[in-house]
C-alpha positions in Angstrom: 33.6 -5.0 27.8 36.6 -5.3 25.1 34.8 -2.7 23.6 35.0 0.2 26.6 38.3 -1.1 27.5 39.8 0.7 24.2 38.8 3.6 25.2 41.8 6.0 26.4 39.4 7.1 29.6 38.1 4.1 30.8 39.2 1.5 34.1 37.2 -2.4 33.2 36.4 -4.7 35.8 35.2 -8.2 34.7 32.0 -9.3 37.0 33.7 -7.7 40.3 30.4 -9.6 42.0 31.1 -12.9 40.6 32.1 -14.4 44.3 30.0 -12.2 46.0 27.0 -14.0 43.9 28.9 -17.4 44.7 29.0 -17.3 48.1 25.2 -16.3 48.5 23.8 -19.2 46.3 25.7 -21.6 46.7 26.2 -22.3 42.9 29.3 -24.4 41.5 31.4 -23.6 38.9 34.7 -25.2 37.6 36.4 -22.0 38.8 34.8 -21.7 41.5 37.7 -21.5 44.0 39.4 -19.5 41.6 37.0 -16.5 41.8 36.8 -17.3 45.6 40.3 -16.4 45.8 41.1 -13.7 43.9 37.9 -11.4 45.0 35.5 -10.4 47.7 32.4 -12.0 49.0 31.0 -9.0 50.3 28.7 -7.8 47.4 27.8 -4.3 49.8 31.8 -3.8 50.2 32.3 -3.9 46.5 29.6 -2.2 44.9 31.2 0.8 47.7 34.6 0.3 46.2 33.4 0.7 43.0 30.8 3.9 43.1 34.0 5.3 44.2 35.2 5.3 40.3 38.3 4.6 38.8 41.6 3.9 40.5 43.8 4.1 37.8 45.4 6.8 37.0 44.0 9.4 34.2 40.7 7.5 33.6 37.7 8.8 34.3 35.0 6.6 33.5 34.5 2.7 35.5 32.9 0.3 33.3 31.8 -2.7 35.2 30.8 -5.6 33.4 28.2 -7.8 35.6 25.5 -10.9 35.0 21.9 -9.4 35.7 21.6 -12.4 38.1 25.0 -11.6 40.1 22.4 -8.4 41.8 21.2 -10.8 44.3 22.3 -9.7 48.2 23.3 -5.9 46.6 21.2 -3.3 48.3 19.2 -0.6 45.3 21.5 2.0 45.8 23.3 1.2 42.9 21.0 1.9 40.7 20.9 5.2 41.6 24.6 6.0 41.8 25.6 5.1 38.7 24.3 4.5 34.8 23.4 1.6 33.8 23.6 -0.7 30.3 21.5 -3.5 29.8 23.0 -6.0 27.0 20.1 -8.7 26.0 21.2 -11.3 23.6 18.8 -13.5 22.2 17.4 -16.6 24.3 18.6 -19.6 21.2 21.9 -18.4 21.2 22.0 -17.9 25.0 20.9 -21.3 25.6 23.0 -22.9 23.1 26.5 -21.0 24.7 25.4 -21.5 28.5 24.8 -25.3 27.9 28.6 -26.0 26.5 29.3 -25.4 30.2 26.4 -25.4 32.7 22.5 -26.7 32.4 21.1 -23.7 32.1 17.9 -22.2 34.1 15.7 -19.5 34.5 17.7 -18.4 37.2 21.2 -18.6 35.6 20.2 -17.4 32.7 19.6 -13.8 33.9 16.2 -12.7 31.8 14.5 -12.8 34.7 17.1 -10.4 36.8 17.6 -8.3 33.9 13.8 -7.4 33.7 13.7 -6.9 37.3 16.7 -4.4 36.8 14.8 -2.7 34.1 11.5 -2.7 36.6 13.9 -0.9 39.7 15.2 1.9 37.6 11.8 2.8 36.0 10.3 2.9 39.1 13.5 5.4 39.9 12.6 6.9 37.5 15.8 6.1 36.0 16.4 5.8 31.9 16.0 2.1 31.2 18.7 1.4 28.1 18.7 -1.4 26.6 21.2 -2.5 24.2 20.6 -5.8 21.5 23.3 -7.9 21.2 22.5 -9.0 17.6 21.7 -5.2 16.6 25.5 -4.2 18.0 27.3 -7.2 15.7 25.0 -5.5 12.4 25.8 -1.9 13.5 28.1 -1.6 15.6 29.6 2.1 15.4 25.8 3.1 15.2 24.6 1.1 18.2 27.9 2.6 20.3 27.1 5.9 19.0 23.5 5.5 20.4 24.6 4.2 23.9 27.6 6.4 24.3 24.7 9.1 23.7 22.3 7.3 26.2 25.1 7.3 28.9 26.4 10.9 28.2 29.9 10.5 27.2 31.3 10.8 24.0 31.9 7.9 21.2 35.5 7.3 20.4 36.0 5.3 17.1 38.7 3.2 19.2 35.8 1.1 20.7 35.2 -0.6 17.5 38.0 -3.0 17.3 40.6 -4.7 20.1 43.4 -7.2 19.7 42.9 -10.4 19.5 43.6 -12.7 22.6 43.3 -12.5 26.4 43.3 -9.4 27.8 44.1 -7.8 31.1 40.7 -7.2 32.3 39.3 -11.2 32.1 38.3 -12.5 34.7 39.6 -15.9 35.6 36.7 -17.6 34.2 37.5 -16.7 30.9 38.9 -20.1 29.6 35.3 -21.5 30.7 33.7 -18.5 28.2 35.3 -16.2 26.5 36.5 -18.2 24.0 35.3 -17.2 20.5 35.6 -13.5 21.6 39.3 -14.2 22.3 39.5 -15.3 18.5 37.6 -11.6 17.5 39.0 -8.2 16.9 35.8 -6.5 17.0 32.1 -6.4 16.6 31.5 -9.7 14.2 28.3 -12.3 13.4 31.3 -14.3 12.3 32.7 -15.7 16.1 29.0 -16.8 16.9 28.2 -20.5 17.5 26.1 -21.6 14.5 22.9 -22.1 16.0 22.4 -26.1 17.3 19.4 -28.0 17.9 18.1 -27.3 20.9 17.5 -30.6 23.3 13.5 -31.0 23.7 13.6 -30.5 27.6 15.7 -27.2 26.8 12.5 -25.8 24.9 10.1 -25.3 27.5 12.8 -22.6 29.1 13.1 -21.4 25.7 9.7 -20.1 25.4 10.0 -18.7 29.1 13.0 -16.9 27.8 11.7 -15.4 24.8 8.5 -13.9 26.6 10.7 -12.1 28.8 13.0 -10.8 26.0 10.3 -9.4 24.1 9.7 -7.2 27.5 12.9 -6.2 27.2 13.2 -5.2 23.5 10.6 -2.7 24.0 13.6 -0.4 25.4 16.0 -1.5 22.7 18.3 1.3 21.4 17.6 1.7 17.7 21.3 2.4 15.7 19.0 5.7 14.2 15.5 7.0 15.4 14.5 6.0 11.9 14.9 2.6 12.0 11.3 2.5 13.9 10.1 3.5 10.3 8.6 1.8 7.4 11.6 1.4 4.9 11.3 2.3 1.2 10.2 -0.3 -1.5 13.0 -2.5 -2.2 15.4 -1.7 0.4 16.7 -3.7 2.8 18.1 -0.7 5.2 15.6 2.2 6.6 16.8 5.5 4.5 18.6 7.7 6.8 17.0 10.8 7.4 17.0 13.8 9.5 14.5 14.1 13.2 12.4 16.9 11.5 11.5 14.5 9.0 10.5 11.6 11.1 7.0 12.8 11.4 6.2 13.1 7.7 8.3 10.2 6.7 6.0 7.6 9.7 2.7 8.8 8.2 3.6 9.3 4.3 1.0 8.0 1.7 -1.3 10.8 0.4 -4.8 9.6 1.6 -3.6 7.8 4.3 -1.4 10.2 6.1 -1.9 10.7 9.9 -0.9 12.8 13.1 1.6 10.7 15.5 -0.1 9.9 18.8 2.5 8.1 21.2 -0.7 6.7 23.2 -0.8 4.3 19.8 3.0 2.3 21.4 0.6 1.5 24.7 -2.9 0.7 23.3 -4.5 -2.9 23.9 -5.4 -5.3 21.3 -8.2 -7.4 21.2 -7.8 -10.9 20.2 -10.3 -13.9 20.4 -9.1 -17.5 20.3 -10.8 -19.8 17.8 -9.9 -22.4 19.7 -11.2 -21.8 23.3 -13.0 -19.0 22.7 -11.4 -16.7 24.7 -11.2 -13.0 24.7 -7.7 -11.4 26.0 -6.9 -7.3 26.1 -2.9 -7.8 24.9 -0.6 -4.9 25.0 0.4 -4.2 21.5 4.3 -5.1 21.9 2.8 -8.5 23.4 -0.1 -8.6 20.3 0.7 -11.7 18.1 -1.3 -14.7 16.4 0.1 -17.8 15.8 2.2 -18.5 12.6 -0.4 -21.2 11.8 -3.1 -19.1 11.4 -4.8 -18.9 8.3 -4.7 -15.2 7.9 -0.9 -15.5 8.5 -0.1 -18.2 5.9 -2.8 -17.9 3.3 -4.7 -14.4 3.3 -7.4 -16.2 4.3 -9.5 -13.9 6.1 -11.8 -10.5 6.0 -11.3 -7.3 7.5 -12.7 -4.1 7.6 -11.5 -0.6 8.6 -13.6 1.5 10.8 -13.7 4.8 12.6 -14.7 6.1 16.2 -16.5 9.4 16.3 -17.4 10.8 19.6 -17.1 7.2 20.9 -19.7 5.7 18.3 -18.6 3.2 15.5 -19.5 5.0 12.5 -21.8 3.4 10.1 -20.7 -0.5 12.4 -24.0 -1.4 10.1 -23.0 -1.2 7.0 -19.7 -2.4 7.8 -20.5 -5.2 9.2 -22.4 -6.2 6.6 -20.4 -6.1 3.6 -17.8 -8.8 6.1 -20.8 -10.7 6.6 -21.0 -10.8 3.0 -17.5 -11.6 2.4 -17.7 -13.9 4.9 -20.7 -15.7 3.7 -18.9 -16.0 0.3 -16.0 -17.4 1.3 -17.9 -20.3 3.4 -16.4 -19.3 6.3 -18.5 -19.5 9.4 -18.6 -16.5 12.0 -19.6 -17.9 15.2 -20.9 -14.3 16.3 -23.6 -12.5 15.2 -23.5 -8.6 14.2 -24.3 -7.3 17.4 -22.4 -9.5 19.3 -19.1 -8.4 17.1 -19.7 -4.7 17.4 -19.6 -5.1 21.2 -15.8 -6.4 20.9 -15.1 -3.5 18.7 -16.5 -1.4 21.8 -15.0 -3.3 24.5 -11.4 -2.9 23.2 -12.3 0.8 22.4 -13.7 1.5 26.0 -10.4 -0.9 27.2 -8.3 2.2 25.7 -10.4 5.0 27.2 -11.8 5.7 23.9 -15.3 5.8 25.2 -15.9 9.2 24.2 -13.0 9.5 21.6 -12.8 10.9 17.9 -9.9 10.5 15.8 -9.9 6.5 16.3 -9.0 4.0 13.4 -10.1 0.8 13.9 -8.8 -2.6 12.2 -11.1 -5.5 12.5 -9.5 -8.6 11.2 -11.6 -12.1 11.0 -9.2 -14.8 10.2 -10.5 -18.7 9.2 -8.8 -19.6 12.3 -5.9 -22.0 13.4 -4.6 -25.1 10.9 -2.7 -27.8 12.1 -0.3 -27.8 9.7 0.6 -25.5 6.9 -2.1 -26.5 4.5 -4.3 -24.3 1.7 -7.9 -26.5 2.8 -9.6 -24.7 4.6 -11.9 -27.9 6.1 -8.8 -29.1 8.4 -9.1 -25.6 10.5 -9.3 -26.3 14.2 -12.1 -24.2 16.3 -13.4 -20.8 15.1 -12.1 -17.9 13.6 -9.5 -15.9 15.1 -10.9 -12.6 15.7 -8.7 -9.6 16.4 -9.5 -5.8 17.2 -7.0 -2.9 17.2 -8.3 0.6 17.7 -5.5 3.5 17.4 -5.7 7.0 18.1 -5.2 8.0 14.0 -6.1 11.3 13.3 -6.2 12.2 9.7 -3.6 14.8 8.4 -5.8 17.8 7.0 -3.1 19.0 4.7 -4.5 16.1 1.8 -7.7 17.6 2.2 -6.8 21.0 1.2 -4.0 20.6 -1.4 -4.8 17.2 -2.8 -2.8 13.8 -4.3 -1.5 12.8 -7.1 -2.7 9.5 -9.1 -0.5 7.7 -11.3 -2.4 5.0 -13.4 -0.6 1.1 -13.3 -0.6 -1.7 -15.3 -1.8 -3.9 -12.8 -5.6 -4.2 -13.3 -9.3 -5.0 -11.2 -9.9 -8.4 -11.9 -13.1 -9.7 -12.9 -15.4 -11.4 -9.9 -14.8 -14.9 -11.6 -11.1 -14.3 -11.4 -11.3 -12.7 -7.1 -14.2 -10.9 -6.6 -13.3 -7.2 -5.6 -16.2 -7.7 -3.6 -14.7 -9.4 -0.9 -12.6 -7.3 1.5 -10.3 -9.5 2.2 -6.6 -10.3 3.6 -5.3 -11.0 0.3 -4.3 -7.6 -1.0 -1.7 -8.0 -2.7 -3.5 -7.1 -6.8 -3.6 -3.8 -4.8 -0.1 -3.7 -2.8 1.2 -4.2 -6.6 -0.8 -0.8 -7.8 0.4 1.1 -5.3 4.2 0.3 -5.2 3.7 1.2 -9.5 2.1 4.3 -8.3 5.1 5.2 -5.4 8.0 4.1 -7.5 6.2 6.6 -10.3 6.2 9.7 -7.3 2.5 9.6 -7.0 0.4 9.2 -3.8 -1.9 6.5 -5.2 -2.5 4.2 -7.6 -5.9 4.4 -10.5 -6.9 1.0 -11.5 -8.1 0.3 -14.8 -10.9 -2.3 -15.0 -10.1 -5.6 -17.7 -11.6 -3.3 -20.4 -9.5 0.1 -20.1 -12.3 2.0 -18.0 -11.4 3.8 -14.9 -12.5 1.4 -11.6 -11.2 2.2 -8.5 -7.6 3.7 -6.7 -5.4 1.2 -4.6 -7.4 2.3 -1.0 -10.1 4.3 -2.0 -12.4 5.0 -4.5 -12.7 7.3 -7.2 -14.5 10.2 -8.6 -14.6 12.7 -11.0 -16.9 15.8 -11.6 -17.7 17.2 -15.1 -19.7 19.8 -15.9 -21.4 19.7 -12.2 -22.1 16.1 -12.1 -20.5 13.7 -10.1 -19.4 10.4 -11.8 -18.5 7.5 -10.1 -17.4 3.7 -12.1 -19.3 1.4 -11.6 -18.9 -1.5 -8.6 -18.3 -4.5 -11.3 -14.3 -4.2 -10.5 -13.8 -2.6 -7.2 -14.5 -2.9 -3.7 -18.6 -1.5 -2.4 -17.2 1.1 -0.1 -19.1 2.3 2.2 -17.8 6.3 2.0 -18.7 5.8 -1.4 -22.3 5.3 -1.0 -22.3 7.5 1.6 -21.2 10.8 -0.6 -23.5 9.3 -3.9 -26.4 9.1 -1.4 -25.1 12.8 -0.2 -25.8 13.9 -4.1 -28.7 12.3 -4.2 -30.3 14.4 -0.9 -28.7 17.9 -1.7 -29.2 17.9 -5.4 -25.9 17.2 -6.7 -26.3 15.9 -10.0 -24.5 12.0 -10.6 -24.3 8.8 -11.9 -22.4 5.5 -12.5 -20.9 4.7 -15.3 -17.6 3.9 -17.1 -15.5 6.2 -18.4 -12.3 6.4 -20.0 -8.9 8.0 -18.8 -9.4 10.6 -21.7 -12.7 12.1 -19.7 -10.9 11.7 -16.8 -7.4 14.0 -17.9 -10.6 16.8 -18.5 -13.0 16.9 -15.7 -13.1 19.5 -13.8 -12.5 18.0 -10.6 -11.9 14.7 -9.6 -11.9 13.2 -5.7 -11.2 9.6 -4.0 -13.4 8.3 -0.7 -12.4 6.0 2.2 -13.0 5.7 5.7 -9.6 6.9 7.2 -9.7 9.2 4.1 -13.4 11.0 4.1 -13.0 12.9 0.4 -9.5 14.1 -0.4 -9.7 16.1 -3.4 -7.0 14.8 -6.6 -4.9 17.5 -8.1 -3.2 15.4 -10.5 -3.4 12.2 -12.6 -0.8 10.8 -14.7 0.8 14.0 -14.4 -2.1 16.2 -15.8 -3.2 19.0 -14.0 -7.0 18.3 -12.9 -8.9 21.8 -12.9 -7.0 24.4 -11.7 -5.4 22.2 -9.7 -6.3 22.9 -6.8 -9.6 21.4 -4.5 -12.9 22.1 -6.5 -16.4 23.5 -5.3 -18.3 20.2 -5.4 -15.0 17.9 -3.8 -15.5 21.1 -0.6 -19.2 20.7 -0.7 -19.1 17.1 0.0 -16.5 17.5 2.6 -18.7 19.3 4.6 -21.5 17.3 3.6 -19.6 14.3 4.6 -18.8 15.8 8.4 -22.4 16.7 9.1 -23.2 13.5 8.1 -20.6 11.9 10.7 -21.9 14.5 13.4 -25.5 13.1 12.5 -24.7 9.5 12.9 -22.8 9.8 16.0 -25.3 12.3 17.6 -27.5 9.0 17.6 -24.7 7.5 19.9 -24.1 4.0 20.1 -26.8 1.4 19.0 -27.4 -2.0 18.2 -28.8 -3.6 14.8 -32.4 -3.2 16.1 -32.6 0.7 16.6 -32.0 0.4 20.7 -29.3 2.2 22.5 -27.6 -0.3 24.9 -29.4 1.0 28.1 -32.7 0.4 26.5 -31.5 -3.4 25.5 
């Protein structure tokens, strides 16, 4: 409100509905009488007095500060007759302010009215802004920037800072409240209450608070349409750059690069309880496991990565096998079977209306399941393993494909599999998250991994290939992950003649084959046109990387033309 009332074209009024709101519930306040007094009790009579805009002289802009709860007796028409800001602050600090002078509830607290504002104007079809409280004290000229541009009207740099003190726009309750902002002269973390403990029978309204706010921060302004981006290595602040970029900056990372879908910011998540054993379809804003879950405080967990082709789980088999196998190693129990799993990965496909879809990534994520207490043993977990699906629509960039990556080769090394078996697939990546920030600070797409004795073993995501003189050559398994594209492409040789092997090798034969290549399931085979900055070849994709491209799709056209089956060779309708 201080804010807006520095501008040089803009009339504020402090909660002109204050009484109005009063008089219909009932409510008591210290001021109660006060407000009584000095305004009108006729919400309807009000709300026409002030869609008729400014009264003073030269402005032309009426900001009207209201609480989300003060709505109640006001007819809709409102909403359509004006624009409308939503400021959410965060439920803690809420709490902690309202209780100084009232008991706070649901209903005084307002989350509950603001979501229902939000609700009217989309079904208006009105813009639903939302502004952060907490994201307008960090960046404050870029948050009013953002709004001014939500709203239509132009930013004025005089909205960043006020004098200190009362101003003529309070409203009489403004000894009860507005104390701290009195003491500020502009947008500061530094005139917040440092946050309290919260009294135990506070906590319950807490958690009813924070559910709804989470709603609400789905609509948040951003200060810049970046900030919805993965930030660089080592920075605390997403990079600023231009829209044109956004696209190729949200899908960077060589083999890994992907086509935006926006159906991905609606898509359902899968998620079984350990505990009770019970499936839910979440929305992904809503998606979350609890912070004492073993995957979230240890890494303890397997996962594999999967795609949908034509609505068929390619090679599920296979897949599920080598997290079986991980699994198995790792003593933890799965309480479902094979089959039993690849029908969750289904049902949250079929969930999205991906029954018949290609282009779908899948994430399957088996977690030991829920601790008690922040603990490494893994024989004080409560119930089953959390299980959780997500299936996005992630189709893979082509461009990779065609012009290749670069590799840059890192210190960090494959381990042997009596140090962490790169067998395992599991939620503890981080040997490879080291590789490949090496291999991005270094301006390279993906990281090559030396095995402990100086051969070549695998890349940070995918594996590695090399051709030489016509024949394929792949390192051997004993330091990297069994991936299943992999097999699939040495099996490929194997059928249409393509001469290869496994072996170890050196860098040396590597800098001089005449092609080289990395697998993966997102990736398929993405030819390598450089390593360590050596030109491979000519540079450019090889005849044997395009052979087993298209290999590689007939196979996936093969596999799904089979459509979907269980472990025993039946299609479900013959089950």
């Amino acid at each position: 409100m201080y804010s807006f009332s520095q501008r040089g074209d803009t009339e504020v009024v402090d909660e002109p509905l204050y009484a109005s709101y009063l008089s219909v519930t009932g409510h008591e306040r210290p001021y109660k009488q006060q407000v009584l007094a000095t305004q009108s009790c006729d919400g309807e009579k009000v709300v026409t007095e002030l869609l008729r805009g400014p009264r003073q002289s030269g402005n032309t802009l009426l900001y009207a500060k209201h609480m989300a709860k003060q709505k109640i007796g006001i007819s809709n028409r409102i909403f359509k007759s004006a624009k409308h800001i939503l400021l959410v602050r965060e439920p803690y600090a809420v709490l902690q302010s309202f209780a100084k002078v009232l008991e706070p509830s649901q209903q005084e607290l307002g989350y509950t009215a603001l979501l229902e504002i939000a609700s009217e104007l989309r079904s208006q079809g009105l813009p639903v802004v939302v502004i952060l409280s907490d994201q307008l004290v960090r960046h404050p000229e870029a948050m009013l920037r953002a709004l001014c541009s939500a709203v239509s009207i132009p930013f004025e740099t005089s909205m960043l800072s006020w004098p200190s003190g009362t101003k003529p726009c309070d409203g009489v309750w403004a000894p009860w409240w507005y104390k701290n902002t009195h003491s500020s002269t502009g947008f500061s973390a530094g005139i917040q209450d440092a946050p309290q403990p919260l009294p135990d029978h506070l906590k319950p309204l807490l958690g009813e608070c924070q559910a709804l706010y989470r709603l609400l921060k789905r609509h948040a302004l951003t200060p810049t349409i970046l900030n919805r981006l993965p930030r660089s290595v080592g920075q605390g602040i997403a990079v600023e750059l231009s829209h044109q970029d956004e696209d190729e900056s949200a899908s960077r990372g060589g083999t890994h690069m992907y086509v935006q879908d926006p159906r991905n910011e609606d898509i359902l998540v899968l998620i079984r309880d350990g505990v009770d054993g019970t499936h839910s379809l979440v929305w992904r804003p809503e998606a979350r496991v609890p912070v004492l879950d073993s995957g979230y405080m240890l890494g303890d967990g397997v996962w594999e990565g999967m795609r949908l082709h034509k609505g068929v789980l390619m090679f599920a088999e296979a897949h599920l096998s080598r997290l079986y196998e991980g699994a198995k190693a790792l003593d933890m129990r799965i309480d479902v079977d094979p089959q039993q799993l690849q029908q969750l990965i289904y049902t949250a496909c079929d969930a999205n209306n991906m029954a018949t879809s290609s282009g779908v990534h899948i994430r399957l994520m088996l977690t030991r399941g829920l601790k008690p207490t922040p603990y490494q043993s893994p024989y004080i977990t409560i119930g089953d393993p959390t299980i959780v699906v997500i299936p996005e629509y992630k189709e893979a960039d082509p461009s990779p494909k065609l012009t290749g990556i670069s590799l840059f080769t890192c210190h960090v090394r494959r381990g042997a599999a009596d140090v962490q078996d790169p067998m395992w697939n599991s939620h503890s990546k981080l040997n490879c998250i080291a590789a490949c920030i090496q291999a991005k600070q270094a301006g390279a797409d993906e990281a090559l991994m030396l095995d402990p004795h100086g051969f070549v073993a695998t890349c940070n995501s995918v594996n590695f290939f090399c051709v030489r003189r016509g024949q394929v050559w792949a390192p051997t398994t004993k330091y990297q992950l069994h991936g299943i594209t992999r097999a699939n492409i040495l099996q490929l040789c194997m059928d249409h003649g393509i001469p290869c092997k496994e072996l170890d090798f050196s860098l040396t034969q590597v800098y001089s084959a005449d092609e080289c290549f990395v697998t993966g399931t997102f990736a398929g085979v993405i030819p390598v046109r450089s390593v360590d900055g050596r030109i491979i070849g000519k540079g450019v994709r090889g005849p044997v990387s395009e052979r087993l491209q298209k290999l590689y799709v007939q196979l996936m056209e093969d596999y799904a033309a089979r459509g979907r089956r269980d472990f025993t060779g039946k299609t479900p309708t013959e089950l």
